[in-house]
N, C-alpha and C positions, 0 to 999 in steps of 0.2 A: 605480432601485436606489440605496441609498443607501452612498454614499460609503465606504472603510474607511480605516480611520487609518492604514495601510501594509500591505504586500505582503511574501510571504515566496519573494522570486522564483527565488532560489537555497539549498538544502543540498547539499553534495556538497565533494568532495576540492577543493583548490587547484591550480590548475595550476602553483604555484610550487616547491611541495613536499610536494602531496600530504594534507595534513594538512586537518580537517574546519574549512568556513567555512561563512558566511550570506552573502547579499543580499537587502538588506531596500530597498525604494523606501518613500519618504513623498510627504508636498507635495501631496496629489490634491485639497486645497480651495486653499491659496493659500500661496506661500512667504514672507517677511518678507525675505529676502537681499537689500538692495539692488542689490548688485555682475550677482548672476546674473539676476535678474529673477525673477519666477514658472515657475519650473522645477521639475519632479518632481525627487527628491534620491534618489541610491540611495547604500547605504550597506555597504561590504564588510567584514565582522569575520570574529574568530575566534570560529566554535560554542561552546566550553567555555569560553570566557574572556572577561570583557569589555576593552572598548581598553584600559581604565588598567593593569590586571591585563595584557594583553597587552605592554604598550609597556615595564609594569617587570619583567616577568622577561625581554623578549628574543623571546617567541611571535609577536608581530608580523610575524615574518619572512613568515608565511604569507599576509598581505595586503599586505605596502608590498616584498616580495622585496628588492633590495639600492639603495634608495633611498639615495642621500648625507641627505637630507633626515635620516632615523631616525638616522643616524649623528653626524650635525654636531648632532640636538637641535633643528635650525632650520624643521620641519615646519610650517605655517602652521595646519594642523586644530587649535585646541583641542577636546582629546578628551574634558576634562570637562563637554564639553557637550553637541553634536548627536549625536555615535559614543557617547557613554555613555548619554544619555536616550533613547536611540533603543534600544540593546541591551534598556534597563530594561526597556522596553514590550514586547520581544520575549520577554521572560523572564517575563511576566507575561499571556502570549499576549493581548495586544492589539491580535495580527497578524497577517491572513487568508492560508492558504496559497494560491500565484498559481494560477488557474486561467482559461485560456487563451480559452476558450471565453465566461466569465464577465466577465472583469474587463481581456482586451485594450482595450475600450472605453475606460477609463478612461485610458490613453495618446494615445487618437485625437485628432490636433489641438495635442498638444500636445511641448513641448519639456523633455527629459530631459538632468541632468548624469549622465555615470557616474561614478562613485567623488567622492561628496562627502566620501567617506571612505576609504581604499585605493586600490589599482591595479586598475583593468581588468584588466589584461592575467593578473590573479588566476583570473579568471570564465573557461568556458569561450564562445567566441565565440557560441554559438549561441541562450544568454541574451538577449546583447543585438541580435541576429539578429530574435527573437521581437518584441521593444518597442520597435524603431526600425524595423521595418518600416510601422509606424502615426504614428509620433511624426512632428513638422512640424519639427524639427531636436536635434540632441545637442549638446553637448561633452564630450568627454574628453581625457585625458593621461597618460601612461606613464614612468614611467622605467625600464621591463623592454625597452625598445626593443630592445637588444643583445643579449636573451635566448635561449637554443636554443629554449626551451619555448613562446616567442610565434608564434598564429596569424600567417599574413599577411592575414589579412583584417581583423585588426586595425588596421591602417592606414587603414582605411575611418571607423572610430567614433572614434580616438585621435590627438592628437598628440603626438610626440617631445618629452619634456622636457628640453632642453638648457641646459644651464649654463653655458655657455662655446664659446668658435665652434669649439674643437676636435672636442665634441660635436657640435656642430651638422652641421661637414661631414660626419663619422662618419655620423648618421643620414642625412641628405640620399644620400648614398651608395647607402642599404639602401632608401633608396625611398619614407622619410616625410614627409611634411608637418612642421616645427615649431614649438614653442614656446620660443623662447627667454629666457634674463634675463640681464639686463647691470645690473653693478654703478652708474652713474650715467648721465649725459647728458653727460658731458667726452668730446668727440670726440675729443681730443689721444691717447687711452689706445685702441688699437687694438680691445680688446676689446670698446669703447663704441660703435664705429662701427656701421651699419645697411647690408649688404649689397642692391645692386640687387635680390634676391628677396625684401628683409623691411619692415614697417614696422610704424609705432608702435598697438601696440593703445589704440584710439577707447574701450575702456572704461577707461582706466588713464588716473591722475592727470597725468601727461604729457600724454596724448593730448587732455587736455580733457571728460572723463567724457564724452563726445559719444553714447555708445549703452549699451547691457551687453551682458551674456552670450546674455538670452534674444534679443534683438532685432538683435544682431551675427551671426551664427553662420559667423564664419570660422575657430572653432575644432570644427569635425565631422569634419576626417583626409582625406582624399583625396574624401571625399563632399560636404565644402565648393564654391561657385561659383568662388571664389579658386583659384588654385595659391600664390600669397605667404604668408608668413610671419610672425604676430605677434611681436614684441618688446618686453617689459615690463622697469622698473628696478625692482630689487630690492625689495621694500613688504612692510609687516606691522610686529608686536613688534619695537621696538628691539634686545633683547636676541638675540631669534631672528636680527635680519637681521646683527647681530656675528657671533652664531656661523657664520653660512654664509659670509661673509666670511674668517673665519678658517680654516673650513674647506677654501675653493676656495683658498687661498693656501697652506696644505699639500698641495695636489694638486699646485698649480706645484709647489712644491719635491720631487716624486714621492714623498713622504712618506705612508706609510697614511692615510687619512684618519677612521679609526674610531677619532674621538679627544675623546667625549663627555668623557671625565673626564680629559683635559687643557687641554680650554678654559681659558682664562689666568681664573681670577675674580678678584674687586677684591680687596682687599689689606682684609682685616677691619679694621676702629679698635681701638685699642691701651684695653685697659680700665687703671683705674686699679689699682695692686698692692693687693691687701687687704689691712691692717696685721693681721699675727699678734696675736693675742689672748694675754698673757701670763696664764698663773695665777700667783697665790699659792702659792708654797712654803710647805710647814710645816716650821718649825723641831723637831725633835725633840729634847728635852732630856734630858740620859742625868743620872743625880743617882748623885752618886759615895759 
């Protein structure tokens, strides 16, 4: 059977708020992602609207629910590129409806990210129920952790994304596995330190790139060999890791933190004044 260029795994309501989404899987000849390794990519949008269209009027909400990430602007997806070229092809149906019977082989053996685009916890559980009952390992991650509308079975495919250890104990709590990020490696700063349950993720620049995503799989939720906890420093676009920064620092100060268009930006350069352009007057001469 040959190959198809992606899967239309899911149409149906959001479990966030109801409102119509897609998941769409690709990757089923080879992914190019260093980071993750060769892994199937699945891809959570909104039906009517592509991400970009999504992300500027505010629609998003129905895939990424109440992410700080959408808020702070410090989201690590760029959307003009995999979540948008990937919608294109879907709008252009160049992408086979998933059928069960058919096309679960194409999972067997292998290793699946959820949401290389969105939240899981978007999906209802039984999707990924379906495609990880064959796959040889997943990773996912959430930040709906805290949500009423979250399966618990969730916890099996997804880990807690925690930004800070206050989160962290939060989830730890309710019963997750997680994933955390700390601002640097200065242990002086409490926030920085690595509690006896966590250590440093072997794929991360810290860690010494020692493995990835596909060939690590201690980020699959309670279904992982580990019960520990990976912990990554903050990485990505400069400008994006400011803004989370800036972000998590109006959280301390319990300040809202939906503060896209107050981010401090640089200070424009002073152009030079345009010298007004004088005309010539005419003199009108009145003859007596």
């Amino acid at each position: 059977m040959k190959k198809p260029l992606g899967l239309i795994l899911y149409k149906g309501p959001s479990k966030i708020d109801g409102q119509m989404i897609i998941v769409l899987a690709t990757g089923f000849d080879k992914s190019q992602n260093e980071k993750t390794g060769d892994m199937i990519q699945t891809w959570i949008m909104t039906l009517r609207m592509s991400p970009i269209e999504a992300k500027r009027y505010g629609h998003d909400y129905s895939v990424c629910g109440d992410c700080k990430h959408k808020h702070f602007g410090s989201c690590y997806v760029n959307i003009a590129h995999g979540p948008h070229n990937t919608y294109k092809a879907y709008m252009k149906d160049r992408y086979t409806k998933f059928d069960e019977t058919k096309h679960l082989e194409l999972f067997k053996g292998r290793k699946i990210r959820l949401g290389s685009y969105g939240d899981p916890a978007a999906v209802p559980t039984e999707i990924w129920d379906k495609v990880c009952s064959v796959t040889n390992g997943h990773t996912g991650y959430t930040h709906q952790w805290n949500a009423h509308f979250v399966d618990p079975k969730l916890k099996y495919y997804c880990m807690a994304s925690a930004d800070n250890t206050t989160e962290y104990s939060k989830a730890k709590a309710l019963g997750w596995r997680c994933f955390r990020v700390r601002m640097s490696d200065d242990f002086s700063v409490a926030e920085n330190r690595l509690s006896y349950n966590e250590f440093v993720c072997p794929a991360s620049k810290e860690g010494g790139v020692k493995t990835n995503c596909e060939n690590c799989k201690a980020c699959m939720g309670l279904s992982a060999k580990t019960s520990k906890d990976p912990v990554i420093i903050i990485h990505g676009l400069e400008h994006k890791i400011d803004k989370f920064k800036w972000g998590m620092q109006r959280i301390a100060w319990k300040e809202k933190y939906r503060i896209v268009f107050d981010y401090p930006k640089r200070k424009p350069k002073k152009r030079p004044k345009k010298r007004k352009r004088v005309e010539a007057q005419t003199v009108k001469t009145v003859s007596l």
